[in-house]
N, C-alpha and C positions, 0 to 999 in steps of 0.2 A: 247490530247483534246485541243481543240483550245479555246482562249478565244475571239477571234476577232469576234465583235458582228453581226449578219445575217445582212445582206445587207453591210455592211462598208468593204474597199477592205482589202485583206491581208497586216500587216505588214510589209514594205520593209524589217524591221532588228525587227525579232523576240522578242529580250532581250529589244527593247526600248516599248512593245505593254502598261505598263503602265502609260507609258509618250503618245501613242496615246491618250488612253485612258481619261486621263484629257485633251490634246489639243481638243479632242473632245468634250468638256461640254464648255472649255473656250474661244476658237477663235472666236465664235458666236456673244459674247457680245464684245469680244476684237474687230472685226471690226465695230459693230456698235457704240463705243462711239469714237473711232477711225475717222470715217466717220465724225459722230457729233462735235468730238472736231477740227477738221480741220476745217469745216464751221463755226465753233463761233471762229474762230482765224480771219478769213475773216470778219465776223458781227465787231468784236470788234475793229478790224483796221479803218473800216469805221466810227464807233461810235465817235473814237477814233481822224479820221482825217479830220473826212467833217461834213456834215451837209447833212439833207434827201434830203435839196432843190437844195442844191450844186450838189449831186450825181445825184438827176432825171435832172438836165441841163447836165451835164458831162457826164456821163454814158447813161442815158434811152434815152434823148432825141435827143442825137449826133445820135445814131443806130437806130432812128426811132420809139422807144417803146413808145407811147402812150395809154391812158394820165401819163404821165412819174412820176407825184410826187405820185400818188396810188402807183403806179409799185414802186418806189422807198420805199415808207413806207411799201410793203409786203416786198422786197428783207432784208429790216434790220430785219423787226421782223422775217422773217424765219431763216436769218442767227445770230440770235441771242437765242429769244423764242424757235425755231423751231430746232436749233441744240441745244440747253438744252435739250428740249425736247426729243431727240434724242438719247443725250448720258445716259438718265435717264430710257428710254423705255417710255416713258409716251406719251399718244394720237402718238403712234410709227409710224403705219400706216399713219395716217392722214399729219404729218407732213411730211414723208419719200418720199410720194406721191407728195407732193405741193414742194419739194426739187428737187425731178425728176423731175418735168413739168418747176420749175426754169433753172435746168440745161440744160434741151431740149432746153430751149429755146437762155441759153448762148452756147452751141453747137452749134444747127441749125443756129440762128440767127445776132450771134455774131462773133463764132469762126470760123465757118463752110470756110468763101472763104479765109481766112491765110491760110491754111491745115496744113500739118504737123506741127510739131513747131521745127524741126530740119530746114525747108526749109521757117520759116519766122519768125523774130525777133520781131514780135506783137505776140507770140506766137500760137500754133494750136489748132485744133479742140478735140484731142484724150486726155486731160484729165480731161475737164470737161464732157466726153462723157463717160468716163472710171466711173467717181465716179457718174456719172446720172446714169450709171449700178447697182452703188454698191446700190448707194439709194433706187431706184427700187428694187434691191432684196429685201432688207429691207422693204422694204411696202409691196411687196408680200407675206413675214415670217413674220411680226409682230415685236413684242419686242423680244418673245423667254423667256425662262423659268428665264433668268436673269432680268427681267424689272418690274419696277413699272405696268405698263401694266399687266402683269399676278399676280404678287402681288394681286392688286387690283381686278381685275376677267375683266378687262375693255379693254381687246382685243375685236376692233372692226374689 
């Protein structure tokens, strides 16, 4: 009799199906605070090293992003607020969303004509495009059964 639950694939090694078994309840939440605590490592460097107004001149308004110091005061409170938020489960959705539509827009906007980052030392376009995927799942699943979010009953 098999213990490998309907729909999840077969064990590659049999003997390990109870260690699937927990990697399945836990990886969930392990990539989302995961996700979370890399973008508050980003918030807290900026916190850390500039100023909002410094970064909308340098950053937003070098690349066109206007009006650059709003843009500038979302980027910190997402990468700050917004990856707490994130690694806690809490308004999961809402912030996971406004995270993706950030990084679309450092993909698209920003990284998109470097390309690779093997073929240009201003780095490429593929890993903030990589972790705008992961984001995006995350806003598409919610917090998951590990988040304040469900705690609370306040999955939106």
């Amino acid at each position: 009799m098999s213990t490998t639950p309907v729909g999840e694939p077969k064990p590659i090694i049999p003997a390990l199906a109870p260690f699937y078994a927990w990697t399945r309840e836990i990886f969930y939440p392990l990539i989302r605070v995961t996700a979370g605590g890399i973008l508050l490592a980003h918030g807290i460097i900026k916190l850390l090293t500039t100023t909002v107004t410094a970064f909308a001149a340098s950053s937003m308004a070098r690349r066109g992003i206007e009006p650059s110091v709003p843009a500038a005061y979302l980027i910190f409170f997402l990468e700050t607020v917004g990856a707490i938020c994130l690694v806690l489960g809490l308004f999961t959705r809402f912030f996971a969303a406004a995270i993706a539509i950030e990084l679309a827009v450092i993909t698209f906007h920003v990284s998109w004509r470097n390309g690779f980052s093997f073929s240009s030392p201003g780095g490429g376009w593929e890993f903030p495009f990589l972790w705008g995927l992961v984001v995006f799942a995350i806003a598409l699943r919610g917090g998951g059964p590990y988040s304040l979010d469900r705690k609370l009953g306040w999955e939106l």
